[in-house]
C-alpha positions as CSV (number, residue, x, y, z in Angstrom):
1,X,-0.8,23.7,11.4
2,X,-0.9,22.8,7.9
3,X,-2.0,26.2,5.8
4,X,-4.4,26.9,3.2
5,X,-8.4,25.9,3.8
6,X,-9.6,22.0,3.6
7,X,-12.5,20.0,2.9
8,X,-11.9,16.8,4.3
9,X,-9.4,16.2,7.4
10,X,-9.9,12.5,8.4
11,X,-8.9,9.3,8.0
12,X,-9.1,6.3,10.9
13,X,-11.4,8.2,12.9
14,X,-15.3,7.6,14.4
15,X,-18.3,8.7,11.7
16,X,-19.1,10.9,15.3
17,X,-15.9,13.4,14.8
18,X,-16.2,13.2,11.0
19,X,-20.4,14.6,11.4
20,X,-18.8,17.0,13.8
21,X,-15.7,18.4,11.4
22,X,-18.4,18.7,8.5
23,X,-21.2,20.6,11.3
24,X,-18.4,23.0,11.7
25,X,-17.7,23.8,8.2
26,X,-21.0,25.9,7.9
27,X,-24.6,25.5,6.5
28,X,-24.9,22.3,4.7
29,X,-26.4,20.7,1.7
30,X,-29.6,20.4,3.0
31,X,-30.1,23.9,4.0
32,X,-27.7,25.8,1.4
33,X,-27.5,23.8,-1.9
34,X,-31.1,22.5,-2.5
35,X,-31.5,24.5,-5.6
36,X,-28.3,22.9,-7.0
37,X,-29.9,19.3,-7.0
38,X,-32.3,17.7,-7.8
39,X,-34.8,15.7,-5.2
40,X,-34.7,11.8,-5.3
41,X,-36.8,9.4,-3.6
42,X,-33.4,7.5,-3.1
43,X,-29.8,8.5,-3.1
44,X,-29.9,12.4,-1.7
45,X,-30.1,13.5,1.8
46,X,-31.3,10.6,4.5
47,X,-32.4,8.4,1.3
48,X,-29.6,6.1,0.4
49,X,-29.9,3.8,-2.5
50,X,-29.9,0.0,-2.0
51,X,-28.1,-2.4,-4.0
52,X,-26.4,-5.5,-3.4
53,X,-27.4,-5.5,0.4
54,X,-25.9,-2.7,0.5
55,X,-26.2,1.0,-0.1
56,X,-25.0,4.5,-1.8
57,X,-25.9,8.1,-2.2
58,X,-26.5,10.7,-4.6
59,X,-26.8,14.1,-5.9
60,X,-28.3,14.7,-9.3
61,X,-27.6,18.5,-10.7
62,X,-31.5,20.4,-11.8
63,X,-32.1,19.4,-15.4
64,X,-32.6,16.6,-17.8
65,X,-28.7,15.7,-18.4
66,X,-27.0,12.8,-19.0
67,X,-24.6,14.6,-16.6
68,X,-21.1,13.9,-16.3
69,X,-20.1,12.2,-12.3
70,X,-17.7,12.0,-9.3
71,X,-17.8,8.6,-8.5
72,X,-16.4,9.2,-4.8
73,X,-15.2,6.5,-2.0
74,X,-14.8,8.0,1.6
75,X,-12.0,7.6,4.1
76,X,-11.5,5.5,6.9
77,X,-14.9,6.0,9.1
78,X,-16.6,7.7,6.7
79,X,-20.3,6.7,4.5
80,X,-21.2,7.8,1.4
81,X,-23.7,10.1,3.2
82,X,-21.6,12.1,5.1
83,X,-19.8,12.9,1.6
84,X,-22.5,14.4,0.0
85,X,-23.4,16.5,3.1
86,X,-20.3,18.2,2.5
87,X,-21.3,21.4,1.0
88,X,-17.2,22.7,0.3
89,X,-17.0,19.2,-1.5
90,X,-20.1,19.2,-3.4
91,X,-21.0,22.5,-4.2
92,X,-18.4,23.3,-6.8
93,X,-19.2,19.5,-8.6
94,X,-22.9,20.4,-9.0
95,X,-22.0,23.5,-10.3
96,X,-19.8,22.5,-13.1
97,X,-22.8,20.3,-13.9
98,X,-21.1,17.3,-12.6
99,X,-23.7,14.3,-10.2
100,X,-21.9,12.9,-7.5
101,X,-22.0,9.6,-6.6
102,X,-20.8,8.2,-3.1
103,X,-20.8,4.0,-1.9
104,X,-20.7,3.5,1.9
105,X,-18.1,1.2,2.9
106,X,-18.6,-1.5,5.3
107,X,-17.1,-1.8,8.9
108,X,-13.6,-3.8,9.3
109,X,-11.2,-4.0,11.7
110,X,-8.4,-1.2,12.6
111,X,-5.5,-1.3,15.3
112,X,-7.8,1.9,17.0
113,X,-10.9,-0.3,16.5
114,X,-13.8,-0.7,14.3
115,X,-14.5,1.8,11.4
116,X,-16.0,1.8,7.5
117,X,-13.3,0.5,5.1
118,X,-12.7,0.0,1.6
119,X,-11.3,-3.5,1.5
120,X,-8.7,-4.4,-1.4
121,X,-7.2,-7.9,-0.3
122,X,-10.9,-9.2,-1.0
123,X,-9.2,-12.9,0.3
124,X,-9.3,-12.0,3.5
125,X,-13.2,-11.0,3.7
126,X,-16.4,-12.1,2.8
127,X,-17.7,-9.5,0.1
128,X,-15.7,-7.6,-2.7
129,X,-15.7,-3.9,-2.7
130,X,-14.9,-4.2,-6.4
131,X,-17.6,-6.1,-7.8
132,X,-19.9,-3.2,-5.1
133,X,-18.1,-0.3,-7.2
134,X,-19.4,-1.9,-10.5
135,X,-22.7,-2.8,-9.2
136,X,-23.5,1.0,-7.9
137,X,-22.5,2.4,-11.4
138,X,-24.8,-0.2,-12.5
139,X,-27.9,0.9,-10.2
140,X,-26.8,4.6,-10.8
141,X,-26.8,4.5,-14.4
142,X,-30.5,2.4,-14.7
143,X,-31.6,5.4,-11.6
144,X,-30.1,8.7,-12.6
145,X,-29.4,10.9,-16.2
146,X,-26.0,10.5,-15.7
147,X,-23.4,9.8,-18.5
148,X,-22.0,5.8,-18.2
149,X,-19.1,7.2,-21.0
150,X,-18.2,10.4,-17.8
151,X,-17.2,8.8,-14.7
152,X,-14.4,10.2,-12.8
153,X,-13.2,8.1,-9.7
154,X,-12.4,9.6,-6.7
155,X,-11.3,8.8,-3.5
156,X,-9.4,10.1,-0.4
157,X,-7.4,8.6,2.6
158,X,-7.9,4.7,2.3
159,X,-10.8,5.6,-0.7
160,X,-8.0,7.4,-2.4
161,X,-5.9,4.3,-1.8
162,X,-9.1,2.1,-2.8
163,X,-9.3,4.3,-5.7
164,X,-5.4,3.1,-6.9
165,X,-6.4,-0.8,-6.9
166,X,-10.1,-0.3,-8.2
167,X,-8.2,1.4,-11.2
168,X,-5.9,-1.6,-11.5
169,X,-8.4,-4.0,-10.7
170,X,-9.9,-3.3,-14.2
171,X,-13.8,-4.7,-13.1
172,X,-15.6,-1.9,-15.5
173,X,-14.4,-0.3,-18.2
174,X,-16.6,2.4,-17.9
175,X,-13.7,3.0,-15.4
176,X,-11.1,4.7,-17.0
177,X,-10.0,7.8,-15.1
178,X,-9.1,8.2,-11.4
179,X,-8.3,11.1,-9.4
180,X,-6.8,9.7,-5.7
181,X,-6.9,12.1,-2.8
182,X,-4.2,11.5,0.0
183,X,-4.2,7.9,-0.3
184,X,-1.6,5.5,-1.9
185,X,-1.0,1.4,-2.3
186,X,0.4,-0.2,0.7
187,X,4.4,-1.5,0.4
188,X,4.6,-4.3,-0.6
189,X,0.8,-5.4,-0.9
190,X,0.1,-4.6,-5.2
191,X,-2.9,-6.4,-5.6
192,X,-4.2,-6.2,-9.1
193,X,-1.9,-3.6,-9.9
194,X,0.8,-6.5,-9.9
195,X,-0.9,-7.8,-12.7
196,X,-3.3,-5.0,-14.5
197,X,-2.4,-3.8,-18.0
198,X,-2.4,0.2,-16.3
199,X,-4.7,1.2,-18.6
200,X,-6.7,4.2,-17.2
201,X,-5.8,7.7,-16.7
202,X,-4.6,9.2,-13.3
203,X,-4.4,12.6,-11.2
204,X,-2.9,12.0,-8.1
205,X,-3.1,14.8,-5.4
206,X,-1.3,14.5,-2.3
207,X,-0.5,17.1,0.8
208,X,3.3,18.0,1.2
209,X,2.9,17.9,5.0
210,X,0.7,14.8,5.2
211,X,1.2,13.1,8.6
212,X,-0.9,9.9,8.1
213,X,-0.2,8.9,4.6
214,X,3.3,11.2,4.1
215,X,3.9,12.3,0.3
216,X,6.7,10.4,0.4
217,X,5.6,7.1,2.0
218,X,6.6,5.4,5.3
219,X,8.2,2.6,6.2
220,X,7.5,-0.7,7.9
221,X,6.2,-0.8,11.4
222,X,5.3,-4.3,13.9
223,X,2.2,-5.0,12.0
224,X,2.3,-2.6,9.1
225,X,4.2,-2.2,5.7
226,X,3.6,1.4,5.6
227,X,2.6,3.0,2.2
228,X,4.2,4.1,-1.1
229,X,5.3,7.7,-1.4
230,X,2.6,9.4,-3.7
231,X,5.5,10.6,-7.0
232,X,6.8,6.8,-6.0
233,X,3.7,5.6,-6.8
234,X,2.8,7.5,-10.2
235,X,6.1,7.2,-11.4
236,X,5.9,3.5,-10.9
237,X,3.0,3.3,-13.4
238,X,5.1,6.0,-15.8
239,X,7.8,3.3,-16.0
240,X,5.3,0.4,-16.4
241,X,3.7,1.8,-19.6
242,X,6.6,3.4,-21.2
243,X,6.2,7.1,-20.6
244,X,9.5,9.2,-21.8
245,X,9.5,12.9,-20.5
246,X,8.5,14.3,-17.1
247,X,7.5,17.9,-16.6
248,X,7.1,20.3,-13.4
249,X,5.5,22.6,-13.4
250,X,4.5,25.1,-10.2
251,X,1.1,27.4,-10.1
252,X,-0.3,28.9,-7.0
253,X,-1.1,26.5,-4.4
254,X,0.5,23.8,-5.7
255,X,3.2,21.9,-8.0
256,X,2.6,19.0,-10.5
257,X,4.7,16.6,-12.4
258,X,3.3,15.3,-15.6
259,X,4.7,12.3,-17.6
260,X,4.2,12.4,-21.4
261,X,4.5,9.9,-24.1
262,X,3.3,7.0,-22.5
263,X,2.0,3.8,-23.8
264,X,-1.8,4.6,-25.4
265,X,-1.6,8.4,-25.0
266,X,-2.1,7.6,-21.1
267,X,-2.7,11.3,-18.9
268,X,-1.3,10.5,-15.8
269,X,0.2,13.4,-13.2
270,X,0.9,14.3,-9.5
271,X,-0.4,17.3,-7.9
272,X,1.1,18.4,-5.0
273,X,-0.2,20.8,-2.6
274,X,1.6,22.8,0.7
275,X,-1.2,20.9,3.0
276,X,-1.8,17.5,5.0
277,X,-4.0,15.0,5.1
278,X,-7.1,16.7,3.8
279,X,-8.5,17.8,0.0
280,X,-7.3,21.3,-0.3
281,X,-9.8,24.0,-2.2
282,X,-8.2,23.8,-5.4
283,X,-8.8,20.3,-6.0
284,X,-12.4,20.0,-7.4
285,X,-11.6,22.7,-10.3
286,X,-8.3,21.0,-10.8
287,X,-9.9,17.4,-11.2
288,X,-12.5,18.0,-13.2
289,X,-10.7,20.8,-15.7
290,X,-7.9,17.7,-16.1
291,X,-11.1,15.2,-16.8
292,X,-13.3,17.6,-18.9
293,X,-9.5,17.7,-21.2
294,X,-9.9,14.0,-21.4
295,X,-12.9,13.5,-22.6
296,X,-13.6,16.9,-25.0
């Protein structure tokens, strides 16, 4: 058993366990966290936002803002809804003042059947998960007080992967920092971050003892080229724009290697944590103390 306390432990499983995992985690948003948000006749709690046939949800901190916010992309099986019904997740982002804002993915195909999916080889289906991102922070910013100039991309399991080739994809440049949870390219398969210039910021966070995307990557199966180790993958975009020194550093609960001197004063780091496949306590105050540093 992995230690230390979790908000998230999916990935390719059925939006039925996921509903049961968070039921089990205590009271939630609805009933605990009311006084933290504010009520909208779309995005919150059973009210998803529309937009582009599709749809998205939302908390909104009390007050008159603009407010800083999580732009957040589920894992494998999971909706936008489910995210913000996670009271370990949310909680500690409305209370650093921070909205949250979470896009539902739409169903594709897995090897255990279907599931939600952020889709990155767009090729190979008929809509474009990157043009979706742009057009919620679109809808969101027209909707909500929130801060266009504060967005902090998020993701975990395939939305952390998501996350790494939205970044690279360069669709909005209102996109300019990303902080992936468990979830890294796939070998072999670079998408835009073949091509992309890398410019955005970075705070990767990865489990140790990760058993469905390992720190350090897998290998090739029949069907399946595995994924890039999570240092293997930062330290690929270290190299790309030119950054000279590496640091550890270790705190309680978790190390982190940061690479200085890169090309346009780039912040880009690993965090590593002793856990699996799952966002560990810590991460929420680590994310946005390394964003608020970015934009002060």
């Amino acid at each position: 058993m992995p230690s230390g306390k979790f908000l998230v432990r999916f990935a390719v499983v059925s939006t039925s366990a996921i509903a049961l995992f968070l039921a089990s985690q205590g009271p939630q948003t609805k009933d605990s966290l009311a006084y933290l948000y504010q009520p909208l006749d779309c995005g919150s709690l059973g009210a998803p936002c529309d937009v582009a046939g599709r749809h998205y949800s939302a908390l909104i901190p009390k007050g008159d803002g603009p407010f800083p916010v999580v732009l957040f992309f589920h894992g494998s099986g999971g909706t936008g809804q489910l995210a913000i019904q996670n009271s370990a997740l949310v909680q500690p982002i409305l209370e650093r003042g921070y909205s949250i804002v979470a896009p539902t993915a739409l169903e594709i195909d897995y090897a255990t059947g279907p599931g939600t999916g952020w889709v990155w080889n767009a090729e190979n289906y008929d809509w474009n998960d990157f043009s979706f991102s742009s057009d919620v922070v679109n809808d969101a910013v027209k909707r909500f007080p929130i801060d266009p100039e504060r967005i902090v991309v998020a993701g975990h399991s395939r939305g952390g992967s998501f996350a790494w080739y939205l970044a690279c994809s360069e669709i909005d440049t209102r996109l300019r920092a990303f902080a992936p949870i468990g979830g890294t390219p796939v070998r072999g398969r670079p998408g835009p971050c073949q091509t992309s210039g890398l410019k955005f910021d970075v705070l990767h966070s990865h489990g140790y003892a990760d058993t469905v995307i390992p720190f350090a990557g897998s290998g090739a199966t029949i069907g399946w080229p595995g994924y890039l180790g999570a240092v293997e993958t930062v330290e690929g975009m270290a190299v790309a724009i030119n950054c000279d020194t590496v640091k550890v550093s270790h705190a309680k609960g978790y190390d982190q290697r940061s690479y200085d001197g890169c090309a346009e004063d780039k912040n880009i780091s690993v965090i590593a944590h002793p856990g699996g496949h799952g966002i560990p306590e810590i991460w929420v105050g680590l994310m946005l103390d390394w964003f608020d540093g970015l934009t002060e």
